[in-house]
ChimeraX commands (.cxc) that place a marker at each C-alpha (Angstrom):
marker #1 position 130.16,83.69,119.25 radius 0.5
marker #1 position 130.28,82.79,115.54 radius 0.5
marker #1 position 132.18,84.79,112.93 radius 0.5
marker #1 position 129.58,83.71,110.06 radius 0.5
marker #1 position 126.32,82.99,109.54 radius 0.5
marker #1 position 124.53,81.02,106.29 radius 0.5
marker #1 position 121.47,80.94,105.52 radius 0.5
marker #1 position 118.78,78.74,103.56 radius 0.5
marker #1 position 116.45,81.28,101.31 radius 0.5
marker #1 position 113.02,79.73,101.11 radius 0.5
marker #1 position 111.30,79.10,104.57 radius 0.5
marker #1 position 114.10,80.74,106.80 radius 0.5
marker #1 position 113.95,83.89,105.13 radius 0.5
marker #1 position 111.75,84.23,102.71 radius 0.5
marker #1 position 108.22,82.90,102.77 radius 0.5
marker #1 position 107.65,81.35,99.57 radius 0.5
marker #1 position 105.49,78.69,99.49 radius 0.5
marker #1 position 102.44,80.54,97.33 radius 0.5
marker #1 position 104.91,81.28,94.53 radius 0.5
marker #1 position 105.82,78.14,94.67 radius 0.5
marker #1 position 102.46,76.82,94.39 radius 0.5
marker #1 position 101.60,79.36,91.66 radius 0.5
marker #1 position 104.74,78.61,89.25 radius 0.5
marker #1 position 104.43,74.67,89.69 radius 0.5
marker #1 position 100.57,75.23,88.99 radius 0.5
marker #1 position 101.91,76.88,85.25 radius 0.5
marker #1 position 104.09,74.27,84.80 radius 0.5
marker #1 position 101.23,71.69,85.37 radius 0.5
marker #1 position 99.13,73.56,82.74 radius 0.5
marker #1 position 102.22,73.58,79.97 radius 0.5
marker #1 position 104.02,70.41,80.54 radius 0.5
marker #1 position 103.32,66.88,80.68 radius 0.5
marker #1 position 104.20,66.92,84.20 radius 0.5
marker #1 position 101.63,65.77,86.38 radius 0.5
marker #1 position 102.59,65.33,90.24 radius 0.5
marker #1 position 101.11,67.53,92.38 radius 0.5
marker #1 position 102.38,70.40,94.01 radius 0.5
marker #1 position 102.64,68.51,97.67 radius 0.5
marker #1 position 105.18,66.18,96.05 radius 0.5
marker #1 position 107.12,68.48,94.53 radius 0.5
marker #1 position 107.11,70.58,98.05 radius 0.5
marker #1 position 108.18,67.75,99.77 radius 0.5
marker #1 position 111.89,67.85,97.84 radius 0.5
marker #1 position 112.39,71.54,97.98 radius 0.5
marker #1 position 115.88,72.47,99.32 radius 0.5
marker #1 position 117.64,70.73,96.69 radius 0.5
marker #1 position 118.15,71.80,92.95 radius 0.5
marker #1 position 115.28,71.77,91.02 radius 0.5
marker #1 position 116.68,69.43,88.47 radius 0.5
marker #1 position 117.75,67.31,91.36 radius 0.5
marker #1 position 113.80,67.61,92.36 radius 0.5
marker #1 position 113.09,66.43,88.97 radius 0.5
marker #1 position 115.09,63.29,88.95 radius 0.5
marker #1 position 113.25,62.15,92.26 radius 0.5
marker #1 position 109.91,62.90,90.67 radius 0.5
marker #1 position 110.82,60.84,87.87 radius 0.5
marker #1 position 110.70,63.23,85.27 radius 0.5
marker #1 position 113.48,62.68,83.08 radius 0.5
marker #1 position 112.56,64.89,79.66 radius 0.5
marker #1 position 112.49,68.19,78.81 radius 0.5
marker #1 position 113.59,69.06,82.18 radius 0.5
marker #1 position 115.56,72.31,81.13 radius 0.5
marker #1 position 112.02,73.57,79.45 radius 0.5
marker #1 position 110.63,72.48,82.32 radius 0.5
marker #1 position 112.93,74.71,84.59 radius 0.5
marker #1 position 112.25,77.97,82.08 radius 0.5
marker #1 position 108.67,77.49,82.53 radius 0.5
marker #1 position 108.77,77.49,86.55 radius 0.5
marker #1 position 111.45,80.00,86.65 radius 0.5
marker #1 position 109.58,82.58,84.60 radius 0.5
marker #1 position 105.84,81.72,86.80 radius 0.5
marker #1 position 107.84,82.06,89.90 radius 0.5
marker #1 position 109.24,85.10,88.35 radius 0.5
marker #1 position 106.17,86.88,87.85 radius 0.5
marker #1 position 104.42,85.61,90.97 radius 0.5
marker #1 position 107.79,86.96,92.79 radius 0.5
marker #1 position 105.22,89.70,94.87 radius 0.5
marker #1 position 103.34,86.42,96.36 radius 0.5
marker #1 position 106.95,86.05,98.06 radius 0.5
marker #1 position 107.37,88.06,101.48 radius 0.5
marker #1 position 109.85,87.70,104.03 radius 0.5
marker #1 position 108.83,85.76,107.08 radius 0.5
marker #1 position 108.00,88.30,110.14 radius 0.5
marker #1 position 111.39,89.37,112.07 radius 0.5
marker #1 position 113.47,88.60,109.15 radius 0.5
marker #1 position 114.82,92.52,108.70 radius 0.5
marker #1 position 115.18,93.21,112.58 radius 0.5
marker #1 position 117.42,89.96,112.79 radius 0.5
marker #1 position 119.56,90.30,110.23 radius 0.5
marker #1 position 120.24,94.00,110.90 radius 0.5
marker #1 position 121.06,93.17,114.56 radius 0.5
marker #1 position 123.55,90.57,113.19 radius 0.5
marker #1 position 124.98,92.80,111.09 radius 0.5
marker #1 position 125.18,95.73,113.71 radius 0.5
marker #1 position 127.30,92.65,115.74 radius 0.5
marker #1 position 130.16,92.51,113.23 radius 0.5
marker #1 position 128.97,88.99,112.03 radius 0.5
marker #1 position 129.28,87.85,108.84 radius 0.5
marker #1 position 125.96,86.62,107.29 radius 0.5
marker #1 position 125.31,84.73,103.78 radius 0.5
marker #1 position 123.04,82.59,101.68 radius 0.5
marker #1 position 123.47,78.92,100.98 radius 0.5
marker #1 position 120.01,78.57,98.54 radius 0.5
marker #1 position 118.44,76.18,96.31 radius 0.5
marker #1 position 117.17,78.84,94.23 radius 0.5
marker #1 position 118.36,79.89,90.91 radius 0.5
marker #1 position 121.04,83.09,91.25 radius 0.5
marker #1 position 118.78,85.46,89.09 radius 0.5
marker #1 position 115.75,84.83,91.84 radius 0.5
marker #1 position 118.03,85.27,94.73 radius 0.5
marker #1 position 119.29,87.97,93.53 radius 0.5
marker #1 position 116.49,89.74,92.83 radius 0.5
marker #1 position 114.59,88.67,96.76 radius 0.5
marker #1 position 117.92,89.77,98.45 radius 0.5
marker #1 position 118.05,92.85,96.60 radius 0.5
marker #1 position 114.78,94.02,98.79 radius 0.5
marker #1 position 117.05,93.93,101.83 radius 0.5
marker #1 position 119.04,96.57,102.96 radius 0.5
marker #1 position 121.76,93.73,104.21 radius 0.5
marker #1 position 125.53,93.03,102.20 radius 0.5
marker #1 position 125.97,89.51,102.36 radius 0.5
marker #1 position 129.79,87.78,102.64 radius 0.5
marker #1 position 128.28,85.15,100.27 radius 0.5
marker #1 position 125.45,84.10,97.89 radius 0.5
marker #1 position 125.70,80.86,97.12 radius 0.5
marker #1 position 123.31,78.97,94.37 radius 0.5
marker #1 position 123.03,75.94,92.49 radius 0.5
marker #1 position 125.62,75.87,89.25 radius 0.5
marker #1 position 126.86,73.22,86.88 radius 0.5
marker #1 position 130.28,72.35,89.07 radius 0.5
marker #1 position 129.13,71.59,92.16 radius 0.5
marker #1 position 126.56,69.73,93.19 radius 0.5
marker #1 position 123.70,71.04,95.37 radius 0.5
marker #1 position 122.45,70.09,98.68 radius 0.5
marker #1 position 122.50,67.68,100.24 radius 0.5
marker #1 position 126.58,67.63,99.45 radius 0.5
marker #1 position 128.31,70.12,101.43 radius 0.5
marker #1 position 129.54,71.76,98.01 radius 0.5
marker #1 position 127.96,74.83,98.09 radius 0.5
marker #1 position 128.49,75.58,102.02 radius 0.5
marker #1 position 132.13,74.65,101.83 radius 0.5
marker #1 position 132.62,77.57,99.07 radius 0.5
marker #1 position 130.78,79.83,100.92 radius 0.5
marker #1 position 132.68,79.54,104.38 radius 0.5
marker #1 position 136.21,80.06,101.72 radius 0.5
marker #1 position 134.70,83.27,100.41 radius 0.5
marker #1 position 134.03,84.74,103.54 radius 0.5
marker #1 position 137.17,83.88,104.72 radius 0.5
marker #1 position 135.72,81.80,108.06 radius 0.5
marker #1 position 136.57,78.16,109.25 radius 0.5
marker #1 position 133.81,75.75,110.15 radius 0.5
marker #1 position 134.36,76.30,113.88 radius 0.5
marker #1 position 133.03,79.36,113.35 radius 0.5
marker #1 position 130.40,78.83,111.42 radius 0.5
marker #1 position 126.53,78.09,111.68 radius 0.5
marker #1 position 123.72,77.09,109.00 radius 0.5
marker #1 position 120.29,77.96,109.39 radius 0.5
marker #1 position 118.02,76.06,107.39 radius 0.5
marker #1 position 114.28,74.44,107.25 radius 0.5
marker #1 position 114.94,71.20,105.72 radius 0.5
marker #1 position 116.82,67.65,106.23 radius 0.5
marker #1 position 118.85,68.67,102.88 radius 0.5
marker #1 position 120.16,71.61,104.84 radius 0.5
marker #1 position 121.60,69.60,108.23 radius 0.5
marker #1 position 122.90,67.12,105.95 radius 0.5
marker #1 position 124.87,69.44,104.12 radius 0.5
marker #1 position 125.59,71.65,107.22 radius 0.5
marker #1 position 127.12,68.35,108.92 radius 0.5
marker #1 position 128.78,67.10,105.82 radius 0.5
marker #1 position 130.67,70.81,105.91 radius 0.5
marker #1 position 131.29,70.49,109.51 radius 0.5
marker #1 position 129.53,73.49,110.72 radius 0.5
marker #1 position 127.04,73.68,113.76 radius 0.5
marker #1 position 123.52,74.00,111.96 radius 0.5
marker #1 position 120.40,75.25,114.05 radius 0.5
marker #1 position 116.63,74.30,112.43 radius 0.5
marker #1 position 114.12,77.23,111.82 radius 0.5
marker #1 position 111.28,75.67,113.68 radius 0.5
marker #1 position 109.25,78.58,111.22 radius 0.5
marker #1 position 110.24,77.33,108.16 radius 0.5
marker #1 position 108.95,74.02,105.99 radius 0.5
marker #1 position 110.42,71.21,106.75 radius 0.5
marker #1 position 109.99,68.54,109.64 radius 0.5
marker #1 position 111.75,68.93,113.34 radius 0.5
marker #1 position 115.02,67.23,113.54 radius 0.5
marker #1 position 115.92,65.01,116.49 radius 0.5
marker #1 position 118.77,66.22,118.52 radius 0.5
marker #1 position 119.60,69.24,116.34 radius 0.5
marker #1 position 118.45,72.54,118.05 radius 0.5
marker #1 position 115.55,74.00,117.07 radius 0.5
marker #1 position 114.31,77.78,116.78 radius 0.5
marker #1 position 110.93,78.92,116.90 radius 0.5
marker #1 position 111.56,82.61,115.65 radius 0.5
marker #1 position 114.34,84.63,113.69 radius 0.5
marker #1 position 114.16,86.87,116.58 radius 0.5
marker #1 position 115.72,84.07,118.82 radius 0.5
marker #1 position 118.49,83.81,116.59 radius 0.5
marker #1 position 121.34,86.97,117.51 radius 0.5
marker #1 position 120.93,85.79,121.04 radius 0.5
marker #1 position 122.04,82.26,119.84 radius 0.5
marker #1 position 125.02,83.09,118.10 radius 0.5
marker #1 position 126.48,86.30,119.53 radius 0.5
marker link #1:1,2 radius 0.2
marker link #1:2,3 radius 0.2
marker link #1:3,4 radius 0.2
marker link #1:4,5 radius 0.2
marker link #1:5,6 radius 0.2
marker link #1:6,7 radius 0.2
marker link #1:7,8 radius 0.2
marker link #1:8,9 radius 0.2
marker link #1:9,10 radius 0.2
marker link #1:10,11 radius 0.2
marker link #1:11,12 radius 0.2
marker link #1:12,13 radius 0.2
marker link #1:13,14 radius 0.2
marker link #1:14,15 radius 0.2
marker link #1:15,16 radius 0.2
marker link #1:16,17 radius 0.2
marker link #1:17,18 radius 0.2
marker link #1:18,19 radius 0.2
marker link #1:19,20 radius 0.2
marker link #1:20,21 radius 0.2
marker link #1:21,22 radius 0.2
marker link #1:22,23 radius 0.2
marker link #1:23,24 radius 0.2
marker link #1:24,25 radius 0.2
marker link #1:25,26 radius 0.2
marker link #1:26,27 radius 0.2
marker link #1:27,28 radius 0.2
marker link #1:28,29 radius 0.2
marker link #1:29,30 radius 0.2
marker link #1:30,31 radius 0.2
marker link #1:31,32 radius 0.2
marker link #1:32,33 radius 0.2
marker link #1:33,34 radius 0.2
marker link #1:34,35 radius 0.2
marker link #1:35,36 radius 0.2
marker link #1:36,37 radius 0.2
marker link #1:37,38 radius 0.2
marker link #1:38,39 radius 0.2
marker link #1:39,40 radius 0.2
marker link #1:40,41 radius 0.2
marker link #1:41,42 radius 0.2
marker link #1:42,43 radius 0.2
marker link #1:43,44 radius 0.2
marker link #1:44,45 radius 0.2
marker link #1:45,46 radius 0.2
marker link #1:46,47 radius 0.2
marker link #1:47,48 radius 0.2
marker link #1:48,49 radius 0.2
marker link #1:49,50 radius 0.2
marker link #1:50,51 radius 0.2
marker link #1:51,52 radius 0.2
marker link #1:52,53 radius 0.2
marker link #1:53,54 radius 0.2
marker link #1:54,55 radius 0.2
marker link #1:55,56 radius 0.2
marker link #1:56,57 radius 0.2
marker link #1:57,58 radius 0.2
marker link #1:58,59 radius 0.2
marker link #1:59,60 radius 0.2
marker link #1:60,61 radius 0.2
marker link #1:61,62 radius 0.2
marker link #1:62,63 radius 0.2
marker link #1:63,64 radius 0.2
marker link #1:64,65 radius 0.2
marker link #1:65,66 radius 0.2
marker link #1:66,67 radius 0.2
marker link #1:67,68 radius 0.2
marker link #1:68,69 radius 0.2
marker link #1:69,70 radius 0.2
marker link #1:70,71 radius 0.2
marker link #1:71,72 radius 0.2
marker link #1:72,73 radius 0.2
marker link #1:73,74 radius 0.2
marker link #1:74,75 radius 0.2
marker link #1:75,76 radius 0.2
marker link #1:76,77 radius 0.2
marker link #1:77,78 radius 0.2
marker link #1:78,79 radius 0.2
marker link #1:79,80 radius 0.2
marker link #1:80,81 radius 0.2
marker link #1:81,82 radius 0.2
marker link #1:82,83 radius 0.2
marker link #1:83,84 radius 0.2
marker link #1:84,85 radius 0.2
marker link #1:85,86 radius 0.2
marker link #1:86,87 radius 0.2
marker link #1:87,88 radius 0.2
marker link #1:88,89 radius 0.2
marker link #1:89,90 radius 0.2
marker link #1:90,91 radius 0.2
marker link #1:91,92 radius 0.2
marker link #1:92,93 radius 0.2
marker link #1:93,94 radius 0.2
marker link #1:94,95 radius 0.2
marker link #1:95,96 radius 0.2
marker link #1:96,97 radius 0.2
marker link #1:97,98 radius 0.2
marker link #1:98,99 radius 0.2
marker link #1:99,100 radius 0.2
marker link #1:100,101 radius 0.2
marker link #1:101,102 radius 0.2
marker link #1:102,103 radius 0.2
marker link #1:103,104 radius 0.2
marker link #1:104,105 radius 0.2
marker link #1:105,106 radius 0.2
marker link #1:106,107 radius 0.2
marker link #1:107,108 radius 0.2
marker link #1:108,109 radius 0.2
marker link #1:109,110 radius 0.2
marker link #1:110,111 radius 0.2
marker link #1:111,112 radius 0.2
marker link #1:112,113 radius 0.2
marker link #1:113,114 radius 0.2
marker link #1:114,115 radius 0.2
marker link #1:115,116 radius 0.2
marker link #1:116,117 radius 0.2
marker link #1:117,118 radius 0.2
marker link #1:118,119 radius 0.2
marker link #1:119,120 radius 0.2
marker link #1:120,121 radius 0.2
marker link #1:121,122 radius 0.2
marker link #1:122,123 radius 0.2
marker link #1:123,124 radius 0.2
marker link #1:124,125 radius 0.2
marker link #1:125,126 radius 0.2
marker link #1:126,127 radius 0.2
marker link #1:127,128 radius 0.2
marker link #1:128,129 radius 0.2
marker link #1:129,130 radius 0.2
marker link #1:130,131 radius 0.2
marker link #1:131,132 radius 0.2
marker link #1:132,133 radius 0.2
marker link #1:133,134 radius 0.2
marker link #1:134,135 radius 0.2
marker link #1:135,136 radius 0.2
marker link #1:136,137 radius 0.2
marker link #1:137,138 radius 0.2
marker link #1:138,139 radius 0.2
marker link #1:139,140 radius 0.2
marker link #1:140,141 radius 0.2
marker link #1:141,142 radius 0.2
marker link #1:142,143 radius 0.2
marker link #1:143,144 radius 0.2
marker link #1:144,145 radius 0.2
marker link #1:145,146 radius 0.2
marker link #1:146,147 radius 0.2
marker link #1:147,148 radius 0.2
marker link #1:148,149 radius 0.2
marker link #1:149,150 radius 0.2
marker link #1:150,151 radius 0.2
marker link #1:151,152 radius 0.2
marker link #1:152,153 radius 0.2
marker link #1:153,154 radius 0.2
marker link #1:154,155 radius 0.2
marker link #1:155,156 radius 0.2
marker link #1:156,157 radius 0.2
marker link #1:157,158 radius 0.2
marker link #1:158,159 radius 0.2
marker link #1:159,160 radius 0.2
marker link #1:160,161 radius 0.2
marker link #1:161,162 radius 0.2
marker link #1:162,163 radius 0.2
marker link #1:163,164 radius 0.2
marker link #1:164,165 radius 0.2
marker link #1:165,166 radius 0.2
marker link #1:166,167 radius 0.2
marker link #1:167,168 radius 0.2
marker link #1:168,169 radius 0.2
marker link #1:169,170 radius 0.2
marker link #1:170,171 radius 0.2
marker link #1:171,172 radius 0.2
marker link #1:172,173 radius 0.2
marker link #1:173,174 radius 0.2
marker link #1:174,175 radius 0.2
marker link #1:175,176 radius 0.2
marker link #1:176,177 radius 0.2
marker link #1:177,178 radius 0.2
marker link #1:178,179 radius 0.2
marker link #1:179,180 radius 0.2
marker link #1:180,181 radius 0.2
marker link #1:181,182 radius 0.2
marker link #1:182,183 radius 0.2
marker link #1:183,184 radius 0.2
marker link #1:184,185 radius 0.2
marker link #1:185,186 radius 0.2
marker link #1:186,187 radius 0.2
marker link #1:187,188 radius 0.2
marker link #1:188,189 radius 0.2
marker link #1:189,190 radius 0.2
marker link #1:190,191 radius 0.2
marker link #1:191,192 radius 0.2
marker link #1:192,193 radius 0.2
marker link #1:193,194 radius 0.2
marker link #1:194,195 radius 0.2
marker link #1:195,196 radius 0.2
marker link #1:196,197 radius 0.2
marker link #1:197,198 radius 0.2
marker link #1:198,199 radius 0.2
marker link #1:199,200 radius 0.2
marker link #1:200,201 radius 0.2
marker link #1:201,202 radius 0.2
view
């Protein structure tokens, strides 16, 4: 049985990918950016300026970030969690587990999606200027020391290859949301539906 559980935000939880589309499709429109959405989709799970930098787009990135924030912002309703969602996390809850968010996404969106659940998490963790983002076990690391849990006792649920990296960097047991956006990971156990996930861990 594990004592805490982390989560990725977009494409474990939350079902995100049209606001995506929608924000990046602004930012196309008002910036000089011109990749297209499939190769910026292909990077999410680590910090969009991170995402930048792979993109090659090295200028007016922080501009850049305002735009997208504010689109994704007011496309937040195309957002919805992803079918099971609320039935598994109150049933982990109802255990006595410990649950919390390990997220790319910015602390004023996160805030605002987990706000629609009726759920108090241990630990919200997003991207900030003093530690660095996934990949690097940063983020999870801080998040296991504010709940007050050891890595032992500890699982990540994410979508993407960013998220097992950083789960195995931080020593935790990770499990892959077969659901979610990213690719199947050899030899890392995979779940087809949040419903199959209090039966893994309790």
């Amino acid at each position: 049985m594990k004592r805490l559980v982390l989560f990725d935000l977009d494409g474990v939880l939350l079902h995100s990918q049209e606001n995506m589309r929608q924000a990046w499709d602004v930012v196309l429109r008002k910036t000089a950016v011109n990749r297209p959405f499939e190769d910026y989709f292909a990077l999410i799970g680590r910090p969009f300026k991170d995402i930048m930098a792979h993109l090659g787009v090295n200028q007016d990135i922080e501009r850049i970030e305002k735009i997208y924030m504010t689109a994704s912002f007011d496309f937040l309703a195309q957002a919805t969690f992803f079918p099971g969602v609320r039935d598994a996390l109150a049933q982990i809850r109802d255990s006595g587990v410990k649950m919390g968010v390990v997220t790319s996404k910015d602390a004023p969106r996160t805030k605002a999606v987990l706000a629609q659940l009726d759920i108090r998490f241990a630990t919200i963790q997003s991207p900030n200027d003093k530690f660095r983002g996934k990949p690097a076990p940063d983020h999870v690391l801080i998040a296991m020391a504010e709940a007050g849990e050891d890595p032992a006792d500890t699982l990540f649920v994410g979508d993407m290859e960013t998220d097992w990296q950083a789960a195995c960097r931080a020593g935790v047991d990770y499990a892959h949301a077969g659901w979610g956006y990213g690719e199947p990971i050899k030899s890392v156990h995979t779940l087809h539906s949040i419903s199959e996930l209090p039966n893994h861990i309790l």
